[in-house]
N, C-alpha and C positions, 0 to 999 in steps of 0.2 A: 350462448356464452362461449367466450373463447379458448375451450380445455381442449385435453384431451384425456381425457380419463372420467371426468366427476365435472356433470356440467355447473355446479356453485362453488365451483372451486377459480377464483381468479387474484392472479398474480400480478401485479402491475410496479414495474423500478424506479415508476417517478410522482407515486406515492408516499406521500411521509410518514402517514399513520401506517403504513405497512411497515416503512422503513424504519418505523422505531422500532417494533419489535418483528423480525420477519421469520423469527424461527418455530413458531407453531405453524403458520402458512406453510414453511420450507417442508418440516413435517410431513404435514398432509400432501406436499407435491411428490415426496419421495414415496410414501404409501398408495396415493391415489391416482397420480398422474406424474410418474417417473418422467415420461416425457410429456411436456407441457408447449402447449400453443396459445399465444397471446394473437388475437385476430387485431385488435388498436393497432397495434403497433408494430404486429408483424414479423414474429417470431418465437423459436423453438428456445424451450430451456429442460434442461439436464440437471437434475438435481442429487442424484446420487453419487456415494464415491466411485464407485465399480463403474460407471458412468462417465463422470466429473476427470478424475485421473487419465483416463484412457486418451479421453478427447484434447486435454491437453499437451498428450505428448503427439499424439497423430497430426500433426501440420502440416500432414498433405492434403489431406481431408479439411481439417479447421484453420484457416489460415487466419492469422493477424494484417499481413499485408495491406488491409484495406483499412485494419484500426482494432484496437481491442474494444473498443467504447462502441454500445450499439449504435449511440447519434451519430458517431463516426462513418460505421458501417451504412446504416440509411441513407448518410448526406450525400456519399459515394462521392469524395472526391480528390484527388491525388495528394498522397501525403509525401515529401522531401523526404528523401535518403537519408539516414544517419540517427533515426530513431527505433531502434532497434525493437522497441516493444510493438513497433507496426508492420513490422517488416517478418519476412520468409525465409529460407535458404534458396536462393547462396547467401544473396549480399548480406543479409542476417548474421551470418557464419561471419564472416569477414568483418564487417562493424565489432561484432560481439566480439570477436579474437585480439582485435583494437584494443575495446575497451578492456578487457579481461590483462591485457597485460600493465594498464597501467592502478586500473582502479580494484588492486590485489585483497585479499585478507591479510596478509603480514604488516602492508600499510594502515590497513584498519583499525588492528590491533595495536599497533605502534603509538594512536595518538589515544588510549584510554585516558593517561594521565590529565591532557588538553578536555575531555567531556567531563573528566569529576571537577576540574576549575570550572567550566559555565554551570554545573550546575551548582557547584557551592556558592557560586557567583550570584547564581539567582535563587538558591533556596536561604543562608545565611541570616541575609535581611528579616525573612521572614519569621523566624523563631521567636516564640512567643506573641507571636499578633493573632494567636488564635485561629487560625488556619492558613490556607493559602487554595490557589488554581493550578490542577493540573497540567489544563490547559495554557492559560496565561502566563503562570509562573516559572513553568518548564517545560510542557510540548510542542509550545508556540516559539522556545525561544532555542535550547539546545541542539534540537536538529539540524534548524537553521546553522546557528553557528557551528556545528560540525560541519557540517557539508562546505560550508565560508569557506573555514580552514583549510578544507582541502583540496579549494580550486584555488583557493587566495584571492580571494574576495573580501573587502573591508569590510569590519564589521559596521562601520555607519551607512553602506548599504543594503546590509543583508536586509535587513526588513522590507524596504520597499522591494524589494524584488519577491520577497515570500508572501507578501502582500499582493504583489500583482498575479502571481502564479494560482494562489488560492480564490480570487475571485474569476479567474476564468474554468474553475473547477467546479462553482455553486450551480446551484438547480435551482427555478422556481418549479413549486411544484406542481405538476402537472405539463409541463412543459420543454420538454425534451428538444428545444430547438439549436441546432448548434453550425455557427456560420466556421466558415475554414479559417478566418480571422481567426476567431474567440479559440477555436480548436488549438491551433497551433502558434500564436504566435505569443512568445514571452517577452520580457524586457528586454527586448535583442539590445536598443539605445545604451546599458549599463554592460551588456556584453560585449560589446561593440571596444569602449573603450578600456574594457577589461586585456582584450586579447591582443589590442594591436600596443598596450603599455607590456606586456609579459613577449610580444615579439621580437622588443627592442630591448627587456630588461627579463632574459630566465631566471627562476628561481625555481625553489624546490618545492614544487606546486603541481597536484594533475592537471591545472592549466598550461602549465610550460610544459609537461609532458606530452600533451593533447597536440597542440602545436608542434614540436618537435619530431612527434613518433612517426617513423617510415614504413609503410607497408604494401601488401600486393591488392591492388584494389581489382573487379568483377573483369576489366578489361586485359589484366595480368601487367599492368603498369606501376613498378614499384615508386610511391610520391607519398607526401604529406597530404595532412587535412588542407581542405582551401580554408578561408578565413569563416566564412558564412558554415560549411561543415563544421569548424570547431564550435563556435558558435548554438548550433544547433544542439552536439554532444553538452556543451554545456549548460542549457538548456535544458536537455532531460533531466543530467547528473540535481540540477537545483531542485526541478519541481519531483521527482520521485523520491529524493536524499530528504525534502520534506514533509510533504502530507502523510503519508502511510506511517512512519514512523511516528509524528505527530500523535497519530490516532491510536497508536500502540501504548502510547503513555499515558494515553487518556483511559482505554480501556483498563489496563492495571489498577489505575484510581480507581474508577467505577467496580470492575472485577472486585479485587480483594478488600476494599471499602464493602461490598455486599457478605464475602465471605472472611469475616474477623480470627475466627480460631486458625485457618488456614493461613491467614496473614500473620497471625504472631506467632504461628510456628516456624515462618520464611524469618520474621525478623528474629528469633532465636537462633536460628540457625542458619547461615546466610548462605551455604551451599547450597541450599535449597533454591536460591535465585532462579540461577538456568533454566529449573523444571517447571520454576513458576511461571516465569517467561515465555516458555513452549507451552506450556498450557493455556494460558492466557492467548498466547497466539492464536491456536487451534478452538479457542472457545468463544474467541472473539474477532473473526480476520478483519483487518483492516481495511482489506479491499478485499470484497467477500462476493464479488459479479464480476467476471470478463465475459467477453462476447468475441465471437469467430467467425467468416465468413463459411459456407460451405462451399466448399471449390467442386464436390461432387457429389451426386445421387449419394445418399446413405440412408441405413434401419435403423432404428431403436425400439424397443420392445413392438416388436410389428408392425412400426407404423413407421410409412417413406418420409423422408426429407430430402425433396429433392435439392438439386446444385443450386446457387445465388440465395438459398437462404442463409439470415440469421440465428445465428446458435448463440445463447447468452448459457453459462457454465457455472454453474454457483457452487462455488468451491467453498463459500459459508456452509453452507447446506450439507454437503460433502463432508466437511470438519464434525456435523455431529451426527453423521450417520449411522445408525445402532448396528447394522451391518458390520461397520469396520471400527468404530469407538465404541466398545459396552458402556450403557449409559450412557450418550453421546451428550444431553443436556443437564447432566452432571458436572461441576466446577471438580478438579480433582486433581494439585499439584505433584500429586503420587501416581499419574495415572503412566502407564506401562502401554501405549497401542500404536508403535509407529508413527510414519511421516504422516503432517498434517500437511494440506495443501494452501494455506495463506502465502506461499511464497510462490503458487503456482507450481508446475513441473515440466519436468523435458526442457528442451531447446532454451523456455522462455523462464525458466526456473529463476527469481532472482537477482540477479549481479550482486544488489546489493543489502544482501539476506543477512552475513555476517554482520555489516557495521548496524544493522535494525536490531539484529538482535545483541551486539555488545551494546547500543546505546538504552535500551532499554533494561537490560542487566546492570548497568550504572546508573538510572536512574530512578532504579526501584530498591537499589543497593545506597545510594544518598540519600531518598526520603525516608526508607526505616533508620536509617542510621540518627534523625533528628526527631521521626515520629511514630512512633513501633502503631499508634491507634489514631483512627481518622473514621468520619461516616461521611457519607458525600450530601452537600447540602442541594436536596436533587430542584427545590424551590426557585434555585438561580440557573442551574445548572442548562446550556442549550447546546441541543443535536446539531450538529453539522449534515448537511444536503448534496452529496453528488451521487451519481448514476453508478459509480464505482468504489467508491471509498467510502466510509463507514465510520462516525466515530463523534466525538464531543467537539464542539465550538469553545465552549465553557463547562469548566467541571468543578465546581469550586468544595470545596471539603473544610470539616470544623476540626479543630485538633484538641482544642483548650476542653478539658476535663472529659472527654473521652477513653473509657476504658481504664484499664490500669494493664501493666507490662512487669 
């Protein structure tokens, strides 16, 4: 069997029935086999924080550059410049510095007012029809349109482009095959005529920003993006501005749908959002597996790894380790223990961690506002499948005579 520690111990990330619930497996890897070898598939995983944290700030040692996605990693095959989550320092450094100054917090926060209209827009309707979908009614749909908004993107587009981004993200399972196509290529044809209509008409959009911005690129040539460069930054800003977040609104529903007393204490007291928010984060990551190359020889708990292997990082894992969270599988909007790592760390920490987490503080702030009590109808309800993300398809919840407030 393929451990390293407990040989019936096996881990497998393109299993479903693991992937519904992986956190007593995660458990056992961090007690029994800290560090974990998968022979199938051919690779090391790390399952503790004191582990977990370290390795993703060291990127000299664990590099993205060849992909955070282990099918990535495997397939080995060159990925285009300008996706910063595949990428190393330097040109990491440079992209990121790019992006960092166009796609701020102050902007983020600036459009809260624009996120409580889509989703009054899309919760409204619903009142009184006896429940409604997490997923469909609001995780499916306001991320999207935040993210629209702020490249400026029509909203009778957005769909089919969040459409196309999330079916090149699904798994079947058992099958981890991923062609450089499927990998990397998005609705370029809708960005295409997005960026060359914002070249001839700017507005006040990170699309016309992206296009306009000047900087010192790896050759020390001060220039703009080429067309296919913006393209691409747009590209990631669509597909990461939706899935993760997505799954973050999902899990809230499922979360505090399981835990009622905690949830009508949030809806009494709505300062409490934030905490619940970070905890939910931290109890549930959204994208709860990255994976790293190893650029060189390395130990972990006595045992070598050497260079050109894969490192998969379970920073799920990490989030309830009784080492650095007491009670790590404890739900606990109160809880007092530090950074959690669902946003990652170091280098790769991020970009856009603020707007995930105001949008899901506004969306957990509109559904108490019209439903303090909900149970999730788990009957209809379906998991979502990728090697990295984590989270509901469908989550649909009953409202009508539920509790009392």
């Amino acid at each position: 069997m393929a451990t390293i520690g407990d040989s019936d111990l096996y881990y497998d990330p393109y299993d479903f029935g693991i992937d519904a619930d992986p956190y007593p497996l995660w458990k056992r890897m961090r007690e029994e086999a800290p560090l974990y070898y998968n022979e199938k598939y051919d690779f090391f995983a790390l399952s503790r924080f004191d582990d977990v944290e370290p390795a993703l700030v060291e990127w000299n040692t664990y590099r993205s550059g060849k992909g955070s996605v282990l099918e990535l990693i495997r397939a080995d095959f060159g990925i285009p410049p300008g996706i910063i989550l595949f990428e190393d320092p330097p040109i990491h450094d440079i992209h990121r510095g790019l992006m960092s100054r166009v796609f701020t917090p102050k902007k983020m926060l600036a459009i809260e007012p624009k996120i409580r209209e889509f989703c009054a827009r899309s919760l409204d309707p619903l009142m009184g029809s006896g429940g409604f979908d997490f997923i469909r009614d609001l995780g499916a749909q306001m991320p999207m349109r935040t993210i629209g908004y702020l490249l400026g993107i029509p909203e009778s587009d957005q769909e089919a482009i969040r459409d196309q981004l999330d079916k090149g993200l699904r798994l079947e399972e058992g099958a981890p095959v991923m062609s450089r196509e499927g990998a990397l290529n998005g609705p370029e044809e809708l960005f295409a005529q997005y960026v060359d209509w914002r070249t001839e008409h700017p507005s006040d959009d990170l699309m016309t920003e992206l296009i306009t911005a000047e900087f010192e690129d790896d050759t020390g040539t001060t220039r703009r993006l080429s067309r296919a460069e913006v393209m691409t930054y747009i590209g990631m800003l669509a597909g990461a501005g939706n899935e993760t977040t997505t799954r973050l609104i999902g899990w809230t529903g499922k979360t505090l749908g399981e835990h009622p007393d905690q949830r009508r204490e949030v809806a009494a007291d709505r300062t409490l959002i934030p905490k619940a928010i970070e905890e939910i984060l931290r109890y549930e990551a959204p994208s709860p597996v990255q994976a790293r190359y190893v650029a060189k020889d390395v130990e972990h708990h006595g045992q070598a790894i050497p260079e050109g292997s894969a490192m998969v990082l379970l920073n799920g894992s990490a989030n309830r380790d009784e080492r650095h969270f007491p009670d790590g599988d404890r739900f606990d909007i109160h809880r007092e223990a530090g950074h959690h790592l669902s946003f990652g760390y170091g280098l790769h920490f991020c970009l856009g961690a603020a707007l995930a987490r105001l949008e899901g503080r506004v969306a957990l702030d509109e559904v108490l506002e019209r439903w303090p009590d909900w149970e999730v109808d788990y009957s209809n309800a379906v998991q979502a499948h990728t090697s990295t993300v984590r989270g509901w398809e469908s989550l649909p919840v009953l409202t009508a005579g539920i509790g009392t407030f």
